[in-house]
BAPASE-232839 format. One line per 2 residues: their letters; for each residue x, y, z of C-alpha. Coordinates in steps of 0.02 Angstrom, whole numbers, m for minus. Each point is the difference from the previous one (the first is absolute). Example, Ala and Ser with C-alpha at 12.3 -4.5 7.8 and 13.67 -1.06 7.14 Angstrom:
residues 2
AS> 615,m225,390  69,172,m33
end
This chain:
residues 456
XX> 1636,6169,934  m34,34,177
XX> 39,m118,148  150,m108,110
XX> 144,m9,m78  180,m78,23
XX> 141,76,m99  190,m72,m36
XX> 69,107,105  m106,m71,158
XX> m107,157,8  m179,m38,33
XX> m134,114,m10  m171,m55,95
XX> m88,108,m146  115,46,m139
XX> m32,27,m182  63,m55,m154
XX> m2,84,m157  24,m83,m171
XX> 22,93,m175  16,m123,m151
XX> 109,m160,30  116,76,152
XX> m42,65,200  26,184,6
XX> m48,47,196  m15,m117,142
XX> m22,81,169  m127,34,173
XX> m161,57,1  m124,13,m174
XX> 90,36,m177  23,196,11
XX> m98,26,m164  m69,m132,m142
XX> 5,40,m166  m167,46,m85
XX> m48,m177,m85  117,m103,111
XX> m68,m164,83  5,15,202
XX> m26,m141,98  m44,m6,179
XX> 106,m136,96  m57,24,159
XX> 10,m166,96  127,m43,m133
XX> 198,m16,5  86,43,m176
XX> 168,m115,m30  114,m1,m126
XX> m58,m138,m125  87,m164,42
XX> 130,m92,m90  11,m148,m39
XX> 179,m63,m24  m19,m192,m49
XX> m135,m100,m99  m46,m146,m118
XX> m150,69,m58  m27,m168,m125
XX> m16,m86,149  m181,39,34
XX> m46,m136,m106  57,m128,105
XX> m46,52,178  m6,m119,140
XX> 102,m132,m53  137,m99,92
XX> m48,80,155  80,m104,132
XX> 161,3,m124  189,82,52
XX> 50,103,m166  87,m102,m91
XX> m144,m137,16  m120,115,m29
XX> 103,61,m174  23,m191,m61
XX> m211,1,9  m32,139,m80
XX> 146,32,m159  m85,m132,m113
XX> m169,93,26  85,170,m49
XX> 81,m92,m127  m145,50,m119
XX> m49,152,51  m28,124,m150
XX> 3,173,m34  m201,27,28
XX> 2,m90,162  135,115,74
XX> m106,152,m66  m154,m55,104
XX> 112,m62,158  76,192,m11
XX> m148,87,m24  m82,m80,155
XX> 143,3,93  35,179,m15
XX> m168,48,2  m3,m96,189
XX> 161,72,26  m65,165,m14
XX> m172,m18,106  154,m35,141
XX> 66,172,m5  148,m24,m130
XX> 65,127,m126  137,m82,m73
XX> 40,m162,m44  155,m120,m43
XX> m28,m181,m71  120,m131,m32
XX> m41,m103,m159  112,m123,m36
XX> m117,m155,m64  25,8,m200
XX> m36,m180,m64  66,m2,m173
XX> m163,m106,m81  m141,96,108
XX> 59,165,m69  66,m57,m169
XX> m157,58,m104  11,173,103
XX> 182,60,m8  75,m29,189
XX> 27,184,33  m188,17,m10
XX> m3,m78,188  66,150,57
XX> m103,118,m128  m138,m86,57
XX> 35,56,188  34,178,m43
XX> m171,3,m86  m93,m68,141
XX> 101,141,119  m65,138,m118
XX> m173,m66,m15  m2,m1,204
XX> 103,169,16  145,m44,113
XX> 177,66,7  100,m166,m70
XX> 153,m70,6  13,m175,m87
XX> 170,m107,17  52,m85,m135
XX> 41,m169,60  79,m136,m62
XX> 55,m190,46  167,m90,m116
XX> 9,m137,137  m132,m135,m21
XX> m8,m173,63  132,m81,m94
XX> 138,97,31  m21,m15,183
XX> m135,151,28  m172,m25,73
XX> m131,63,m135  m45,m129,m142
XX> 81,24,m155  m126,84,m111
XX> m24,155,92  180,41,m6
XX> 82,101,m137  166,m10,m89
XX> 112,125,82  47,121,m157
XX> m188,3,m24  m64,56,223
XX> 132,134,m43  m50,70,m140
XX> m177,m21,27  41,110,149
XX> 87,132,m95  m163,m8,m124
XX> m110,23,162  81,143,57
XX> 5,107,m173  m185,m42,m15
XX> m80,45,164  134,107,109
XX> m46,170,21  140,100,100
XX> m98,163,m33  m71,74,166
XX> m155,m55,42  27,m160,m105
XX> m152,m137,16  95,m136,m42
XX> 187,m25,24  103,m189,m8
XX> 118,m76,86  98,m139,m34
XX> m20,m157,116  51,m192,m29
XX> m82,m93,135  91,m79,124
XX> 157,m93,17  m68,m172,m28
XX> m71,33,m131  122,117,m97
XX> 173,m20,m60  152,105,50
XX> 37,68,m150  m184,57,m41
XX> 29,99,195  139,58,m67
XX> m31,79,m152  m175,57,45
XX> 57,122,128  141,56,m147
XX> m155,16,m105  m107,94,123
XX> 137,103,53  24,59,m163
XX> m165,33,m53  m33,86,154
XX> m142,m92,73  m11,m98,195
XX> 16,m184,23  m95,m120,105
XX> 1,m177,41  m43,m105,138
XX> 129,m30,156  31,m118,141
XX> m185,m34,24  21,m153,78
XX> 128,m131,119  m5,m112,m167
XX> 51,137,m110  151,43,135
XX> 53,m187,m2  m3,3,m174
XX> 102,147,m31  120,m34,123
XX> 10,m197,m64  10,26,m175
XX> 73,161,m13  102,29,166
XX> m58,165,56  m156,64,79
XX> m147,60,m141  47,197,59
XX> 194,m45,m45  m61,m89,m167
XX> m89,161,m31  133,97,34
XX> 122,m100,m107  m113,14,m125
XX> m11,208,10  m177,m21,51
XX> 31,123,169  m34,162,m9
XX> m110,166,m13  m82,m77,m156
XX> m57,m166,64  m145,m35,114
XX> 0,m190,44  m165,m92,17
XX> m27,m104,194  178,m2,97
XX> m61,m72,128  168,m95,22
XX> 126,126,24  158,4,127
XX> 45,164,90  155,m22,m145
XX> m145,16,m118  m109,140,70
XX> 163,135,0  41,m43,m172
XX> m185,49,m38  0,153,96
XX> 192,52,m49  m43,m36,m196
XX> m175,79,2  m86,m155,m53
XX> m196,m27,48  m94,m127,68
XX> m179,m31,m53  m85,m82,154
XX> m132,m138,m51  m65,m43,192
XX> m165,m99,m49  80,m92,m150
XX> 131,m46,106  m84,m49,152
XX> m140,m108,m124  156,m78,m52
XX> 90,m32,149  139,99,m36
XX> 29,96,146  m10,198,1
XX> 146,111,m45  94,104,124
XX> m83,165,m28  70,86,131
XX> 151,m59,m27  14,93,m167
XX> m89,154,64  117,21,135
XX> 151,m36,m127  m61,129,m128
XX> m82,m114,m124  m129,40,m87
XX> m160,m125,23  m150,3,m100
XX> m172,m101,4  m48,m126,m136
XX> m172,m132,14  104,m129,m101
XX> m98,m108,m129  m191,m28,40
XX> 49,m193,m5  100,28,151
XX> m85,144,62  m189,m12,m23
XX> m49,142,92  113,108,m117
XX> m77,173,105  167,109,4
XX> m85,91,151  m25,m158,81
XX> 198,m40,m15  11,147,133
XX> m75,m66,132  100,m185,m67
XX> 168,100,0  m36,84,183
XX> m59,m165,88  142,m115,m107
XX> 143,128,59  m58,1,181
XX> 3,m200,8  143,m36,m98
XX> 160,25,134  m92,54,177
XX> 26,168,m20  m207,10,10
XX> m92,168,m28  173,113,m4
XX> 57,m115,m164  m136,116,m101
XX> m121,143,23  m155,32,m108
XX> 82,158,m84  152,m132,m44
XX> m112,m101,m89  m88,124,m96
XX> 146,67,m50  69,m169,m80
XX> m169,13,m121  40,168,m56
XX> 174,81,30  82,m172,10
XX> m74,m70,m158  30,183,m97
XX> 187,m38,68  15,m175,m58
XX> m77,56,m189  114,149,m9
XX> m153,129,18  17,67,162
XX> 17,182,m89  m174,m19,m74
XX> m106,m108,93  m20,m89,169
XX> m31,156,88  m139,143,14
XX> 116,153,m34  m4,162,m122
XX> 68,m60,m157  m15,m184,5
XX> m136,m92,m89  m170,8,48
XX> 0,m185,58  m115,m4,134
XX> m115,m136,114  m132,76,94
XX> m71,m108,144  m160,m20,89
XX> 15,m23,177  m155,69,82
XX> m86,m174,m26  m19,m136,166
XX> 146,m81,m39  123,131,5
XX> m96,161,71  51,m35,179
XX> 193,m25,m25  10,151,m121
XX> m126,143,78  m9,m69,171
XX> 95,86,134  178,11,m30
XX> m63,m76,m171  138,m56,m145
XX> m58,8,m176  156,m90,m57
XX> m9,m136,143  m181,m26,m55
XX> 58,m41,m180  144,m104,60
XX> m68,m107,130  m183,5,m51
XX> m51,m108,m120  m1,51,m187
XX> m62,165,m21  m125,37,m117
XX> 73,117,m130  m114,168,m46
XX> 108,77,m140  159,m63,m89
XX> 74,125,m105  167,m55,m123
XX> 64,173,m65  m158,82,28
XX> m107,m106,m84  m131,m99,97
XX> 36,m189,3  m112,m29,139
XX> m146,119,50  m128,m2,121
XX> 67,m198,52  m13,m52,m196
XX> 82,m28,m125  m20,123,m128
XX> 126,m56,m131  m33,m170,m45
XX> m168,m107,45  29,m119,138
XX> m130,m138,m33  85,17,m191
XX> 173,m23,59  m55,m160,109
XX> m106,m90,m143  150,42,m110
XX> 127,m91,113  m120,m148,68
XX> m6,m36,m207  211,22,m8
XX> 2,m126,133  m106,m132,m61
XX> 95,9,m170  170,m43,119
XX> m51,m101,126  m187,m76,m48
XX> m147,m7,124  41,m19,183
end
């Protein structure tokens, strides 16, 4: 492959190669490849800019079903509307809302993928067995051909006993946990290389019980897999933590052992300085959510704040029911623009190269891959985006005098994407998708949906 490239390290190469052999990158440099195999593949990228593949650090892929809802709704608002709709989702209706949510997921550059599931409504899912929600997802990631990490969520705290989701889409403590534990010896592959690897993550903490926080991060810790859960995403969420359980939601977390180089927390938009060292001294990641949030209201996490601490900040597109647009490239140009409004520090708050390194080394950090992917570098896996910019809208920025390739992809608009390749296999080629049919994957969801929700 032949063409602009970035690489972790901040070299850039205005024509570099790189050379793939099976699932892993074994020569990245200037100039054409110095020989190609006899049979091997070469591509000609000129006018292109190869990335590492993006990763995406938070999602709700379920939540395509139920786009554009409750849209001038705060979160909480907007989660009272919509948990008696997901209160019947089933295990065929999460398939379809993963398939086309991947499948959109990777048309926007992305690699690798997390999602949060947490929605298992005991009646909806009866007939199916309730670990086939998350079967159902790993499916759909295979059938796409992303990298995928599903989190095993999980809600004990329904409306009764003082939480905010309605009582039948929360489970009996004893039974999140072990269906947790069952998760993780079913799908997690530590092996290197691994498609699919868990991670343990109860939802947030109005919704989930102490002891459930608790005892998931023992049980995480010693089955060896990461935790996730969602953190001081909004002012309500502070008041409520500090009201109800007298410390701020990153000293709950912490109380609860949920700090440290194992965790990557979902949002955190709300965090003191207090806050942001403990991050940074523990190791703990952020995974930065800016359209979500700012759809929302929420505000926009201090970014720079945790760079410049040492922390570890990824990029996430959030649920498609709080995040439409869902384009993982797109939440560059969302995380540049959010960070240089959010405290006055304008265009010095974050560069271009910043925010392309949040969707690739940042998210590798936050999923505990940064020694295989998020990075184009002998060795690591052959996750790769390649990038046409040579078209009107982004020709002028990136081959223009003093041109930027990786401005062009940041502050252009979404870039259209020539070749995806997920550990050497083409995902994406020649703009489409090659691994699953798109107009398939759209009738297949517009059906899910009207078996949820009904006609519009």
């Amino acid at each position: 492959m032949d063409g602009p490239r970035h690489d972790q390290g901040g070299t850039e190469y205005r024509s570099g190669h790189v050379t793939v052999t099976g699932d892993r990158i074994t020569a990245v440099g200037e100039g054409p490849a110095a020989s190609v195999p006899d049979g091997a593949r070469r591509i000609d990228a000129g006018g292109c800019l190869a990335t590492p593949g993006l990763v995406n650090t938070h999602h709700h892929l379920y939540q395509w079903l139920t786009q554009g809802r409750a849209q001038q709704s705060v979160l909480f608002d907007w989660l009272t509307e919509l948990y008696p709709v997901w209160a019947t989702i089933d295990a065929g209706q999460v398939h379809a809302a993963a398939t086309a949510g991947l499948a959109w997921l990777a048309l926007s550059g992305c690699t690798t993928s997390t999602d949060h599931h947490y929605i298992f409504p005991r009646e909806a899912l009866r007939g199916d067995g309730e670990a086939d929600a998350l079967a159902a997802e790993v499916a759909a990631a295979a059938r796409v051909g992303l990298r995928f990490h599903p989190c095993r969520g999980s809600m004990d705290l329904g409306r009764s006993a003082g939480g905010l989701p309605p009582d039948e889409i929360v489970e009996d403590t004893d039974a999140a946990l072990a269906a947790t534990e069952e998760a993780v010896r079913r799908f997690h592959d530590p092996s290197p290389g691994a498609m699919v690897r868990v991670a343990a993550a109860p939802c947030s903490p109005f919704s989930v019980s102490p002891r459930l926080m608790r005892e998931t991060a023992d049980l995480a810790r010693a089955l060896g897999v990461r935790m996730h859960t969602h953190l001081a995403e909004t002012r309500e969420e502070d008041a409520y933590c500090r009201q109800a359980l007298g410390r701020t939601p990153a000293e709950y977390a912490e109380d609860l052992g949920w700090l440290g180089p194992d965790v990557w927390l979902a949002h955190c938009v709300h965090l003191d300085e207090a806050a942001v060292s403990r991050f940074a001294a523990t190791g703990t990641s952020v995974a930065h959510c800016p359209t979500s949030n700012a759809r929302l209201g929420a505000g926009i996490a201090p970014v720079r704040d945790l760079l410049q601490a040492g922390a570890a900040v990824g990029l996430g597109v959030d649920g498609a029911a709080s995040s439409e647009g869902s384009s993982l490239a797109g939440e560059l140009r969302q995380a540049l623009l959010a960070a240089r409004v959010r405290d006055g520090r304008g265009p010095a708050a974050l560069t271009a190269r910043q925010a392309l390194w949040l969707g690739t080394r940042g998210g590798a950090r936050c999923l505990g891959r940064d020694d295989e992917t998020g990075a184009l570098r002998p060795g690591l896996l052959a996750d790769i985006a390649l990038w046409r910019l040579d078209g009107l809208a982004h020709d002028a920025i990136a081959h223009g005098p003093g041109g930027d390739p990786v401005a062009a992809l940041v502050l252009g608009p979404p870039a259209p994407l020539e070749l995806l390749l997920v550990g050497g296999t083409p995902v994406v080629d020649g703009g489409e998708l090659r691994t699953v049919d798109a107009a398939t994957a759209a009738r297949e969801v517009q059906a899910a949906r009207l078996r949820l929700v009904g006609p519009s």
